[in-house]
Backbone as XML, in Angstrom:
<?xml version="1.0"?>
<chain id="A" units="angstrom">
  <residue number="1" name="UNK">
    <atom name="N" x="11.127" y="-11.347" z="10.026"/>
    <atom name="CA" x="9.930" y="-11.168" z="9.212"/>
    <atom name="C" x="8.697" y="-11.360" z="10.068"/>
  </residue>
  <residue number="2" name="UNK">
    <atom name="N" x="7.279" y="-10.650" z="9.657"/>
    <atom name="CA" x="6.468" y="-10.806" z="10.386"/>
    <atom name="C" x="5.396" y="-12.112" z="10.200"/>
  </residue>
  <residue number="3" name="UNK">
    <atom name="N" x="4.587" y="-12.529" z="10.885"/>
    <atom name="CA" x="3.702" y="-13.637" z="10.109"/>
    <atom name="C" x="2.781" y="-13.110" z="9.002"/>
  </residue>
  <residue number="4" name="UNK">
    <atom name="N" x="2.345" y="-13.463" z="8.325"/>
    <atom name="CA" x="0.910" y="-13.022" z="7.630"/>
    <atom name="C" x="0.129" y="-13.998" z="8.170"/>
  </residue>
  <residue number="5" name="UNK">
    <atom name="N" x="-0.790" y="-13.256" z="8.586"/>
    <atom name="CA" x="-1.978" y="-13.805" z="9.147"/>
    <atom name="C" x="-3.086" y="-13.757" z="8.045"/>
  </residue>
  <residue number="6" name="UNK">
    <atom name="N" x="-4.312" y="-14.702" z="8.352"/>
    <atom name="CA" x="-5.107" y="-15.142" z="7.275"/>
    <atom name="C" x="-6.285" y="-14.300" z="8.222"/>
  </residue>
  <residue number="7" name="UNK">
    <atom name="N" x="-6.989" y="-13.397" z="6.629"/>
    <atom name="CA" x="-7.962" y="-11.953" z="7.182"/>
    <atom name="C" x="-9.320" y="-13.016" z="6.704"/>
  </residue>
  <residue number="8" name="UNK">
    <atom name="N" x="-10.198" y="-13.511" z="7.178"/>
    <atom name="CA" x="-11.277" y="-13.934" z="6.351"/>
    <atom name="C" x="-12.328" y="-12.669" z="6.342"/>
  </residue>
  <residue number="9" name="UNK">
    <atom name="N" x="-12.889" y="-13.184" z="5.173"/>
    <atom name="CA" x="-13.925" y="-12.293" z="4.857"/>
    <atom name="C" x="-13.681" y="-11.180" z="3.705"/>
  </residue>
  <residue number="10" name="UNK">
    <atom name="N" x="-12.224" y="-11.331" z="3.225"/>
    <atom name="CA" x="-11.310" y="-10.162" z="2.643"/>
    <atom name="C" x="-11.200" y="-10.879" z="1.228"/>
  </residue>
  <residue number="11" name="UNK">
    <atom name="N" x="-11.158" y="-10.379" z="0.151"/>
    <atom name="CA" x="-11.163" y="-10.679" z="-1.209"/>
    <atom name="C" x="-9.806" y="-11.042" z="-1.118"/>
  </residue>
  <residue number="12" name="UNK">
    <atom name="N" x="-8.974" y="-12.169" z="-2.184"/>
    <atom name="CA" x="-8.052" y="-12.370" z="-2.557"/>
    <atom name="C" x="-7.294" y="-11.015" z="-2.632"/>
  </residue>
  <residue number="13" name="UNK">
    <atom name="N" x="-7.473" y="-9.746" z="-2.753"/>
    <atom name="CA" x="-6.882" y="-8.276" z="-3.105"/>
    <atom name="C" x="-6.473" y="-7.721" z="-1.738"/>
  </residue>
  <residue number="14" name="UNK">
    <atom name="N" x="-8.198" y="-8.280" z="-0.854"/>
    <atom name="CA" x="-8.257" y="-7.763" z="0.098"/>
    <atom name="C" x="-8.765" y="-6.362" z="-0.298"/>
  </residue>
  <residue number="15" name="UNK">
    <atom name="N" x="-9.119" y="-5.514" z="0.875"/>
    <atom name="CA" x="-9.847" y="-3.805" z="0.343"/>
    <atom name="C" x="-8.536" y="-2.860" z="1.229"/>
  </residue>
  <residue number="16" name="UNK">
    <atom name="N" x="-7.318" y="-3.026" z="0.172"/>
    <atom name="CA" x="-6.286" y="-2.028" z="0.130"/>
    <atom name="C" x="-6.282" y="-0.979" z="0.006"/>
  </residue>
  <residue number="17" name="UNK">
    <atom name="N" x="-7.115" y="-0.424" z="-0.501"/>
    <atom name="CA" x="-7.628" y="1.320" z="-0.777"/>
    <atom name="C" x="-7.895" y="1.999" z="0.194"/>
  </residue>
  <residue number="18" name="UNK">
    <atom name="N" x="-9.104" y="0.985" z="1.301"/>
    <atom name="CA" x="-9.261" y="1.747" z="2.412"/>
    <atom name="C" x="-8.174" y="1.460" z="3.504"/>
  </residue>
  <residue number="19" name="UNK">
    <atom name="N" x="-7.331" y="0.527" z="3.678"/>
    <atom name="CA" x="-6.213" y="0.677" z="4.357"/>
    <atom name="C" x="-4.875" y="1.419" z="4.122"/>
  </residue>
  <residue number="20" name="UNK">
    <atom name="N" x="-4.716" y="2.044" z="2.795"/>
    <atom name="CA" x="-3.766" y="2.860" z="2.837"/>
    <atom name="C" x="-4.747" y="4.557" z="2.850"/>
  </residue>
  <residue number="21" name="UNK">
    <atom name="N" x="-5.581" y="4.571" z="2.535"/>
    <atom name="CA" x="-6.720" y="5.660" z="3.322"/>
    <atom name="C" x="-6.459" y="5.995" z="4.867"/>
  </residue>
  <residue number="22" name="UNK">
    <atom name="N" x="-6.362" y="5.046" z="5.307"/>
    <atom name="CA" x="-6.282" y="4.773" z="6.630"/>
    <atom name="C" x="-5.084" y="5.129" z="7.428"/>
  </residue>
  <residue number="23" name="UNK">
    <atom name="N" x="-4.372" y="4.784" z="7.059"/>
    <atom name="CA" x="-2.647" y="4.944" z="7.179"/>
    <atom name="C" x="-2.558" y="6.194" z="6.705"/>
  </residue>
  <residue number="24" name="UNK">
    <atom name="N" x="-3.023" y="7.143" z="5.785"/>
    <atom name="CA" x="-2.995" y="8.563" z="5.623"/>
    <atom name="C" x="-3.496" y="9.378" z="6.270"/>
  </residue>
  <residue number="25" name="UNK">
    <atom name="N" x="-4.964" y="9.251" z="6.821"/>
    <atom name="CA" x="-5.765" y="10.227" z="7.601"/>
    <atom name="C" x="-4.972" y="9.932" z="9.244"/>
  </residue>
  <residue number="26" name="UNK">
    <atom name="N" x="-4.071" y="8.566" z="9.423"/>
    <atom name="CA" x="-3.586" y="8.455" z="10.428"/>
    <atom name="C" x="-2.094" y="9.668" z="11.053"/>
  </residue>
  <residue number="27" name="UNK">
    <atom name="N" x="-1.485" y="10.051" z="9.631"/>
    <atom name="CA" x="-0.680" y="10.920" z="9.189"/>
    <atom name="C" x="-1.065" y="12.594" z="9.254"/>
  </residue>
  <residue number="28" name="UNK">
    <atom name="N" x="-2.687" y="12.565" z="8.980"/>
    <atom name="CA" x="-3.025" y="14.167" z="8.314"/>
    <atom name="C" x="-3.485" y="14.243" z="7.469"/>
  </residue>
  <residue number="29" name="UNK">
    <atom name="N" x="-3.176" y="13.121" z="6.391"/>
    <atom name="CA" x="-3.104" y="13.317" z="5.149"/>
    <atom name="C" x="-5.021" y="13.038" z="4.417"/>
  </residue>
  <residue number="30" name="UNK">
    <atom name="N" x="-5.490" y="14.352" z="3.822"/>
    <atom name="CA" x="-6.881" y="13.699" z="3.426"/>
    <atom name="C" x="-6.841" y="12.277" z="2.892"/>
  </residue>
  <residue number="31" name="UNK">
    <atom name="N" x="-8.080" y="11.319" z="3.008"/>
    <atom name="CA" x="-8.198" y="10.273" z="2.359"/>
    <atom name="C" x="-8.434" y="10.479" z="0.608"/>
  </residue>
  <residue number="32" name="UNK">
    <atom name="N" x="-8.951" y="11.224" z="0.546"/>
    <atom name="CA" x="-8.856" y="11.786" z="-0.958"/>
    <atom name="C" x="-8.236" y="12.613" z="-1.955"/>
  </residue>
  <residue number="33" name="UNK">
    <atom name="N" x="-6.538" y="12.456" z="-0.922"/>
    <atom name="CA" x="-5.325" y="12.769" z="-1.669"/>
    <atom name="C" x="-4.559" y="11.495" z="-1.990"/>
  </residue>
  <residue number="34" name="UNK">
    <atom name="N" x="-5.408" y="9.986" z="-2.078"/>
    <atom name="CA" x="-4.777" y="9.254" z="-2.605"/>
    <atom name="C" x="-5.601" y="8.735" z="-3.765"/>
  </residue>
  <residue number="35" name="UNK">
    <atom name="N" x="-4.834" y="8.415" z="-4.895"/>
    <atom name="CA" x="-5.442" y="7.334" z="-5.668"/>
    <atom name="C" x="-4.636" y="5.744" z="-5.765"/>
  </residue>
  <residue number="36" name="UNK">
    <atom name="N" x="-5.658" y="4.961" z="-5.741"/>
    <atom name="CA" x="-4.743" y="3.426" z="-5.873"/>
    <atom name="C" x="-4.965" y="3.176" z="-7.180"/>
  </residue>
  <residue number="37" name="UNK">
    <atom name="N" x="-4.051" y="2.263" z="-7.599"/>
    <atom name="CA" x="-4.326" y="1.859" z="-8.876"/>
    <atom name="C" x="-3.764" y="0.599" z="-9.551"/>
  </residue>
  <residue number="38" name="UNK">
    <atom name="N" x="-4.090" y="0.448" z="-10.556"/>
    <atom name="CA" x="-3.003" y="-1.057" z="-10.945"/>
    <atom name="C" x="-2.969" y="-2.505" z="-10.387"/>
  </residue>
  <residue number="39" name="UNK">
    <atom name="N" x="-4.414" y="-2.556" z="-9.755"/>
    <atom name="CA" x="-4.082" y="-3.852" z="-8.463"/>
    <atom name="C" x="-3.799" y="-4.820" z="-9.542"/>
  </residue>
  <residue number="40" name="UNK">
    <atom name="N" x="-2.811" y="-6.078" z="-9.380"/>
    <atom name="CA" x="-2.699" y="-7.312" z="-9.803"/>
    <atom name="C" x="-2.371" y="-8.265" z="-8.976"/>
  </residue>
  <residue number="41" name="UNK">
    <atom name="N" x="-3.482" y="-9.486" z="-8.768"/>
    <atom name="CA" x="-2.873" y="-10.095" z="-8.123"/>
    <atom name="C" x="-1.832" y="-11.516" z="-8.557"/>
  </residue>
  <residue number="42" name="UNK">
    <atom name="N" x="-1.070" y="-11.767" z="-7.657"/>
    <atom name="CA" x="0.222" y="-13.011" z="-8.209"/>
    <atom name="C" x="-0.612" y="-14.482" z="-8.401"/>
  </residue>
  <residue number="43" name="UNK">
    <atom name="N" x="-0.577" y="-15.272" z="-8.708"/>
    <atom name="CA" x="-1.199" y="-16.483" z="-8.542"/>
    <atom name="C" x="-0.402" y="-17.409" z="-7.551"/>
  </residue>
  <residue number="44" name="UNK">
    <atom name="N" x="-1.257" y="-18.055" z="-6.410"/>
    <atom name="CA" x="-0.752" y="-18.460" z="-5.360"/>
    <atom name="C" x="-0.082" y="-19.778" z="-5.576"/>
  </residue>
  <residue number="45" name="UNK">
    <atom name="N" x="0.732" y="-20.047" z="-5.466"/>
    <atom name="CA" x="1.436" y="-21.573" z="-5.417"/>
    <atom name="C" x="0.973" y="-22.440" z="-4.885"/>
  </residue>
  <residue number="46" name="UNK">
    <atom name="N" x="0.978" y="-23.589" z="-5.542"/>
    <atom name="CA" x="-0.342" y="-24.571" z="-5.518"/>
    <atom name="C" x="0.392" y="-25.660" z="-4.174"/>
  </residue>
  <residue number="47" name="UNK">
    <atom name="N" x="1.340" y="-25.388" z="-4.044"/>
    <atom name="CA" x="2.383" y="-27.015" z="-3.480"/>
    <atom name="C" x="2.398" y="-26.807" z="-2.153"/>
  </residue>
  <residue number="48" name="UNK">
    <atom name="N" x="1.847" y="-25.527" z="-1.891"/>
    <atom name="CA" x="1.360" y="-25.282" z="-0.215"/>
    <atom name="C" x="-0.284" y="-25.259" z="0.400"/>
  </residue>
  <residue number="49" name="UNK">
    <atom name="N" x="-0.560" y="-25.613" z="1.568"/>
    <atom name="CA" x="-1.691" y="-25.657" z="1.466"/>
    <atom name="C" x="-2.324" y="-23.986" z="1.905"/>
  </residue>
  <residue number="50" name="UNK">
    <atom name="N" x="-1.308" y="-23.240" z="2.520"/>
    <atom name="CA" x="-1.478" y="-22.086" z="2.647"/>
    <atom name="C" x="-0.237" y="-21.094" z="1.998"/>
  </residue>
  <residue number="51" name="UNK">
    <atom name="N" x="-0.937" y="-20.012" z="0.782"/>
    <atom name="CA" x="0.477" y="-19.685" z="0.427"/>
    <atom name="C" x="0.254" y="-18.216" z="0.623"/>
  </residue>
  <residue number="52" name="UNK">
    <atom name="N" x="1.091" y="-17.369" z="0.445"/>
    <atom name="CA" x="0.811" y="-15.586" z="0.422"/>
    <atom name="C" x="0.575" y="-14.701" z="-1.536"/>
  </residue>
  <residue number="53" name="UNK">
    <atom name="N" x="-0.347" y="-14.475" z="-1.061"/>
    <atom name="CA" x="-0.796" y="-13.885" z="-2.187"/>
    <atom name="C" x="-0.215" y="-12.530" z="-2.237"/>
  </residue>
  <residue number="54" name="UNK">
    <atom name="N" x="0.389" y="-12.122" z="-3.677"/>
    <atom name="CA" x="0.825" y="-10.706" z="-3.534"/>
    <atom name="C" x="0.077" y="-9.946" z="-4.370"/>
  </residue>
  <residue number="55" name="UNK">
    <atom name="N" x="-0.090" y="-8.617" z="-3.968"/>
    <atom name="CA" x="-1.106" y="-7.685" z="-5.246"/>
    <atom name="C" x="-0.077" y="-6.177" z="-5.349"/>
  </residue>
  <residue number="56" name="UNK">
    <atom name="N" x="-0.043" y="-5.926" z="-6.174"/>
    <atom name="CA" x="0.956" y="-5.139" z="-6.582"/>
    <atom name="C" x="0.160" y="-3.670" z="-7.443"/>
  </residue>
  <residue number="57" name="UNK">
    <atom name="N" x="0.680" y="-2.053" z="-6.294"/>
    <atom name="CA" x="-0.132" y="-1.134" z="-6.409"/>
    <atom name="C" x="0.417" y="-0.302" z="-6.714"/>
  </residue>
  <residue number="58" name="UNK">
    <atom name="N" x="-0.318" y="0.652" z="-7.192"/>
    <atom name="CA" x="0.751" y="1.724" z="-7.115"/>
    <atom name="C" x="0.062" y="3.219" z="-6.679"/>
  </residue>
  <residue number="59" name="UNK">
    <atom name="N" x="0.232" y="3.768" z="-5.986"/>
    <atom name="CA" x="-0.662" y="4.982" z="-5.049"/>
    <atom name="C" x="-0.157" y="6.358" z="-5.565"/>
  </residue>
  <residue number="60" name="UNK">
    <atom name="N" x="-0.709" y="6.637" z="-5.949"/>
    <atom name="CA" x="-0.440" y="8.195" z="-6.375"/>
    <atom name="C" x="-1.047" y="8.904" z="-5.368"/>
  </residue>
  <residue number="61" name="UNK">
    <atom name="N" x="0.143" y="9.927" z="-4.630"/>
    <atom name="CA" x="-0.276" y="11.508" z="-3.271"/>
    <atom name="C" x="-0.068" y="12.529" z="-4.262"/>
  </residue>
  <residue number="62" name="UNK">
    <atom name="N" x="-1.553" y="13.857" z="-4.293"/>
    <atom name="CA" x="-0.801" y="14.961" z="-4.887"/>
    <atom name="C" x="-0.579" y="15.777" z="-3.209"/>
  </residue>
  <residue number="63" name="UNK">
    <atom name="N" x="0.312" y="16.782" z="-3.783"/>
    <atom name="CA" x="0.334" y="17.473" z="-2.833"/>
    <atom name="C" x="0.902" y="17.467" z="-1.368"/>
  </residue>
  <residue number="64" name="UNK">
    <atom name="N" x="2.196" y="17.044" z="-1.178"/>
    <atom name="CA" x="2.610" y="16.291" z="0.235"/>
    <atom name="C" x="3.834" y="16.527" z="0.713"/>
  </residue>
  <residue number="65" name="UNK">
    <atom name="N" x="3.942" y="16.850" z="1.646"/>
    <atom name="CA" x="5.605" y="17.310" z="2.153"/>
    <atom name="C" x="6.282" y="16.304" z="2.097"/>
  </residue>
  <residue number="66" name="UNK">
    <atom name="N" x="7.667" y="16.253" z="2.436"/>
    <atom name="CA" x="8.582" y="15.142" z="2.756"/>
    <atom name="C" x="8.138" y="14.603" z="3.998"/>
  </residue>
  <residue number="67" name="UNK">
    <atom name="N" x="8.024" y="15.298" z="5.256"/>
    <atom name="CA" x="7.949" y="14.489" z="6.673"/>
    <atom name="C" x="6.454" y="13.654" z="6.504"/>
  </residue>
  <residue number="68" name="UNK">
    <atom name="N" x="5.344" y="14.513" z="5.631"/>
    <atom name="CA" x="4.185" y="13.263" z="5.232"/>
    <atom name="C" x="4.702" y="12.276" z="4.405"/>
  </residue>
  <residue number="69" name="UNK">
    <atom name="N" x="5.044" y="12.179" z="3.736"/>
    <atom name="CA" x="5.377" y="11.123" z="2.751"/>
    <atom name="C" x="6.415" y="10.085" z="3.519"/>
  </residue>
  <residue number="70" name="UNK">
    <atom name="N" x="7.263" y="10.286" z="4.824"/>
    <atom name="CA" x="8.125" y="9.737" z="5.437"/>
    <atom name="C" x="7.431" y="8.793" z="6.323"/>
  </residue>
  <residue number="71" name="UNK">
    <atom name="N" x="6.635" y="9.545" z="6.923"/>
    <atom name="CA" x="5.315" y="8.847" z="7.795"/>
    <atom name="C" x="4.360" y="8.042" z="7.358"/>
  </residue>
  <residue number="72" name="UNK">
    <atom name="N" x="4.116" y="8.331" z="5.951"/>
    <atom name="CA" x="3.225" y="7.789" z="4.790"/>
    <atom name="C" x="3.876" y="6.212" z="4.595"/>
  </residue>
  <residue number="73" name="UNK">
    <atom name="N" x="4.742" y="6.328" z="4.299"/>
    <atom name="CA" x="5.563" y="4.893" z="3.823"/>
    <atom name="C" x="6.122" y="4.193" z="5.333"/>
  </residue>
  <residue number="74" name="UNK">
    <atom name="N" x="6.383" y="4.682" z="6.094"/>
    <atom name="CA" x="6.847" y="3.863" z="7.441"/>
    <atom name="C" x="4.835" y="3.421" z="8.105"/>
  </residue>
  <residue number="75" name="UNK">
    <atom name="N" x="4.458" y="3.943" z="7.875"/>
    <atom name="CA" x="3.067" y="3.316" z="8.650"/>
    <atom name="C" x="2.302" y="2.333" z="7.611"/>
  </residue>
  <residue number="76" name="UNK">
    <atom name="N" x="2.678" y="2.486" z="6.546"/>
    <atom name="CA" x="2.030" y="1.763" z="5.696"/>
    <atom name="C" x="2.844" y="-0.022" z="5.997"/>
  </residue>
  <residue number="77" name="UNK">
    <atom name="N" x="4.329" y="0.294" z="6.077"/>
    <atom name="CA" x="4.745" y="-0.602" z="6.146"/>
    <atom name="C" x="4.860" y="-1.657" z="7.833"/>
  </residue>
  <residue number="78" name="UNK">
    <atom name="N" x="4.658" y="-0.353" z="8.278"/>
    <atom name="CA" x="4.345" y="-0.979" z="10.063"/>
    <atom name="C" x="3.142" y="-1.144" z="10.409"/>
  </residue>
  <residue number="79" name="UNK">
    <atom name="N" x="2.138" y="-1.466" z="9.288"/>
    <atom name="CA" x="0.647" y="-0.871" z="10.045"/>
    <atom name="C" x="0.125" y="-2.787" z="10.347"/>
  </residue>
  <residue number="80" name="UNK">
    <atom name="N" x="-0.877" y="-2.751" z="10.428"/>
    <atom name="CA" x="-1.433" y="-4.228" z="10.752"/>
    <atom name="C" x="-1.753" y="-5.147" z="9.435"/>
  </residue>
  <residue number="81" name="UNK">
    <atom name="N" x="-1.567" y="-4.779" z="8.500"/>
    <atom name="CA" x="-1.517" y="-5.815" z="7.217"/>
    <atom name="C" x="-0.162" y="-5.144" z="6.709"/>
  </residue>
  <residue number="82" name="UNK">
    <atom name="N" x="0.571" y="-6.706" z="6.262"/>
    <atom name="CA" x="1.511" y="-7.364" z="5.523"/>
    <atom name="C" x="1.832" y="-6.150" z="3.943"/>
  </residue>
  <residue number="83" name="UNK">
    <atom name="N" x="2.607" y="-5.329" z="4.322"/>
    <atom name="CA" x="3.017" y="-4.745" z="2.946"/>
    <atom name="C" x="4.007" y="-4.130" z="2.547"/>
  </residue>
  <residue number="84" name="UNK">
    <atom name="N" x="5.178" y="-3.754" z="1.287"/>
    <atom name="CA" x="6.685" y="-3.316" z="1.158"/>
    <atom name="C" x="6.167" y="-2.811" z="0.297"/>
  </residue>
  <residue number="85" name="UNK">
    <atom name="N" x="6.766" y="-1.616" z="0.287"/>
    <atom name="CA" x="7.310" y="-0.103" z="-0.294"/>
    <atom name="C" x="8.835" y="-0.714" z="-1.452"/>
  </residue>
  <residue number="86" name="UNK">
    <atom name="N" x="7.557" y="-0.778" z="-2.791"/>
    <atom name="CA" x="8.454" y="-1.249" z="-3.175"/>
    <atom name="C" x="9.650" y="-0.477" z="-4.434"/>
  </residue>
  <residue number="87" name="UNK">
    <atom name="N" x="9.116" y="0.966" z="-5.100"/>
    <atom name="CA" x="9.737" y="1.708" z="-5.506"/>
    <atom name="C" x="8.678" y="3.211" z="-4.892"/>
  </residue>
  <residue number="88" name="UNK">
    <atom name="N" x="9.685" y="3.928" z="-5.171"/>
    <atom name="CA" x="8.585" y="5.641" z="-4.718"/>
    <atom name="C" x="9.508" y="6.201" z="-6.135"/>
  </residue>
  <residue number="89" name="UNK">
    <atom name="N" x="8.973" y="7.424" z="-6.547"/>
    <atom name="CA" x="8.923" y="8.650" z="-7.695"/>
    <atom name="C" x="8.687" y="9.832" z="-7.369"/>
  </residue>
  <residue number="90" name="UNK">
    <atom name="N" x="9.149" y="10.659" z="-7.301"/>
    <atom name="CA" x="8.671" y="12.007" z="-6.636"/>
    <atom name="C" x="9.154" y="12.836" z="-7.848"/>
  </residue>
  <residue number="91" name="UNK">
    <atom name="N" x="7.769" y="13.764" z="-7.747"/>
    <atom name="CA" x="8.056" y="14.745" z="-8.896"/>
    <atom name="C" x="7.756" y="16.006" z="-7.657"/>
  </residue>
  <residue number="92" name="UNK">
    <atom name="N" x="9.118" y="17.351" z="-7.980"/>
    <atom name="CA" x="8.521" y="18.513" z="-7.455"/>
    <atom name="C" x="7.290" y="19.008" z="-8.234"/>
  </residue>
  <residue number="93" name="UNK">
    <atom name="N" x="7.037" y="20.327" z="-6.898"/>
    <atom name="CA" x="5.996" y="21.208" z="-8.082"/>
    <atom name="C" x="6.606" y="22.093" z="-8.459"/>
  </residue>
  <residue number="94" name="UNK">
    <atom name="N" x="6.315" y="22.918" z="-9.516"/>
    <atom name="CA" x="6.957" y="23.794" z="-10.009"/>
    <atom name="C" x="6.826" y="25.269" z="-9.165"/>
  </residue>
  <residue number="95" name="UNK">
    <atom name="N" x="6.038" y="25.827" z="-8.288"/>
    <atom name="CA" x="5.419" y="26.451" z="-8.195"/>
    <atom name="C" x="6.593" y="27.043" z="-6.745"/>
  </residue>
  <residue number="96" name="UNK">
    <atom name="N" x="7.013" y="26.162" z="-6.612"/>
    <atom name="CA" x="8.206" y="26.467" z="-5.032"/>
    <atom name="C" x="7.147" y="26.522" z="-4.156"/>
  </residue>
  <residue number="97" name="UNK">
    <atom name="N" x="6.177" y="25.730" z="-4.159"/>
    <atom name="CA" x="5.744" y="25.159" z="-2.346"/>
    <atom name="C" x="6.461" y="24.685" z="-1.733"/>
  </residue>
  <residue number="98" name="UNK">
    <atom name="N" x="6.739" y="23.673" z="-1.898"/>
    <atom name="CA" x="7.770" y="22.678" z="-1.282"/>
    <atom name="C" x="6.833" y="21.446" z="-1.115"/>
  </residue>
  <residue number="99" name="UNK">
    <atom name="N" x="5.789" y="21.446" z="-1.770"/>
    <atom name="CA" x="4.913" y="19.919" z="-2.384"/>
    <atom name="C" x="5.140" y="19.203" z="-2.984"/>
  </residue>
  <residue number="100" name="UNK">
    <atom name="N" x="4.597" y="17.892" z="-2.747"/>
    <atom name="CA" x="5.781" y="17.072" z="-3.988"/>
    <atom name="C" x="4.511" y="16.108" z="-4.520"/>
  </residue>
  <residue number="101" name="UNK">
    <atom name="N" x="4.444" y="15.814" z="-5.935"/>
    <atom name="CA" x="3.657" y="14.520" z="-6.305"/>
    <atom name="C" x="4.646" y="13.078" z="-5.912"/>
  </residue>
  <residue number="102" name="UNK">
    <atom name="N" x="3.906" y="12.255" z="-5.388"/>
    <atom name="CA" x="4.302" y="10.988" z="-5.273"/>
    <atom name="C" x="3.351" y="9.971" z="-5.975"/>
  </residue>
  <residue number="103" name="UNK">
    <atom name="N" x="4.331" y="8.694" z="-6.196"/>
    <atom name="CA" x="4.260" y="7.571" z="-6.658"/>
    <atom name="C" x="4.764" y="6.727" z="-6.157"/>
  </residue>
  <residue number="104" name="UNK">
    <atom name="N" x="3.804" y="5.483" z="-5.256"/>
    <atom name="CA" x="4.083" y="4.994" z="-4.244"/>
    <atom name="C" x="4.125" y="3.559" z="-5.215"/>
  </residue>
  <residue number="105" name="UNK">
    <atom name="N" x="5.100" y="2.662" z="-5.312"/>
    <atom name="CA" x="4.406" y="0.918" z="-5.581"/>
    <atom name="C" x="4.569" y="0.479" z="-4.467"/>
  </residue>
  <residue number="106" name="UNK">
    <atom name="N" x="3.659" y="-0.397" z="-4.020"/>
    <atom name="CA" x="3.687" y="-1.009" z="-2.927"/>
    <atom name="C" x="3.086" y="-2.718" z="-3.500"/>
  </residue>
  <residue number="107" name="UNK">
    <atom name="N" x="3.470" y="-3.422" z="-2.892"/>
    <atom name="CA" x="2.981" y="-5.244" z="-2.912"/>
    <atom name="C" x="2.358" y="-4.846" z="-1.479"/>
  </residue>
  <residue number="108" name="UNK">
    <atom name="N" x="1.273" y="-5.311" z="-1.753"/>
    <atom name="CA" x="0.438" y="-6.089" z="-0.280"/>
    <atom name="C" x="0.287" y="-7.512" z="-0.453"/>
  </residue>
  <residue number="109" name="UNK">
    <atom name="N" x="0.395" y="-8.489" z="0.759"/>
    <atom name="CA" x="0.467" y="-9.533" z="1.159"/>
    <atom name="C" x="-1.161" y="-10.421" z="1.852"/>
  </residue>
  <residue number="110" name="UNK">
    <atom name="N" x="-1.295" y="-11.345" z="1.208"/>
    <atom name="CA" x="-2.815" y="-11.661" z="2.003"/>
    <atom name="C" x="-2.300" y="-13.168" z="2.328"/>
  </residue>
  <residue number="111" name="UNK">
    <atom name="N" x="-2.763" y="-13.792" z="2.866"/>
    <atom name="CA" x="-2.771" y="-15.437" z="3.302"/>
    <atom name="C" x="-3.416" y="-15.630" z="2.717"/>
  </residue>
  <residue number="112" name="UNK">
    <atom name="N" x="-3.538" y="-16.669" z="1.475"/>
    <atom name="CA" x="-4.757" y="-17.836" z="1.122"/>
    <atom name="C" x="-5.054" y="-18.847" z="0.806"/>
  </residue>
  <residue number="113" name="UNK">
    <atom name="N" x="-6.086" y="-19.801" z="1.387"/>
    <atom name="CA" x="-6.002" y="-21.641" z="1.224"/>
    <atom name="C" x="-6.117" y="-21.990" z="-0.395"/>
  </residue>
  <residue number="114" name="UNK">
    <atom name="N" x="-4.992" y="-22.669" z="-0.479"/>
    <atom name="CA" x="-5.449" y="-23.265" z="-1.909"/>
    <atom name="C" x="-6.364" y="-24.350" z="-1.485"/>
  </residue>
  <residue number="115" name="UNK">
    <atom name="N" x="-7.107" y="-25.484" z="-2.814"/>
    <atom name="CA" x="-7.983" y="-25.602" z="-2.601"/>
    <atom name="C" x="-7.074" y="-27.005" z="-3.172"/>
  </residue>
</chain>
């Protein structure tokens, strides 16, 4: 497992939107073929003085091949913040592109001091 490191300056959520933005245009993929959505975050456990906060997303791609969407989820999960791919959904299109809608959940991971 990797460490989670503590980001200061970063909201309890942290700004996840522009890091899986990031991880897409790193791919090809426009930044404004994603939507995030659903953030919730977990409530941190009090009995540590540092615990990992989880926020739980879910990313909708329209429009995306398989080898993007392959690259999509391996960089997201290898990239420099803490995060698992935690179910995907793929709907074809009807149309025989060979495009696919996705539905990404992902948990992202933050470090934070309880108090």
């Amino acid at each position: 497992l990797r460490n989670i490191t503590l980001s200061p300056g970063l909201s309890s959520a942290g700004d996840w939107e522009t890091y899986f933005q990031e991880r897409a245009t790193e791919i090809g993929l426009p930044a404004e073929a994603l939507t995030v959505s659903d953030k919730r975050a977990s409530p941190a456990k009090p009995s540590t003085p540092q615990s990992p906060e989880e926020t739980l997303m879910n990313i909708q791609i329209k429009k995306i091949n398989v080898r993007q969407l392959v690259k999509f989820v391996h960089t997201v999960e290898n990239g420099p913040r803490t995060a698992k791919v935690r179910n995907l959904l793929v709907d074809t299109n009807p149309d025989e592109s060979g495009y696919l809608d996705v539905t990404v959940a992902v948990s992202g991971f933050t470090l934070t001091r309880n108090q």
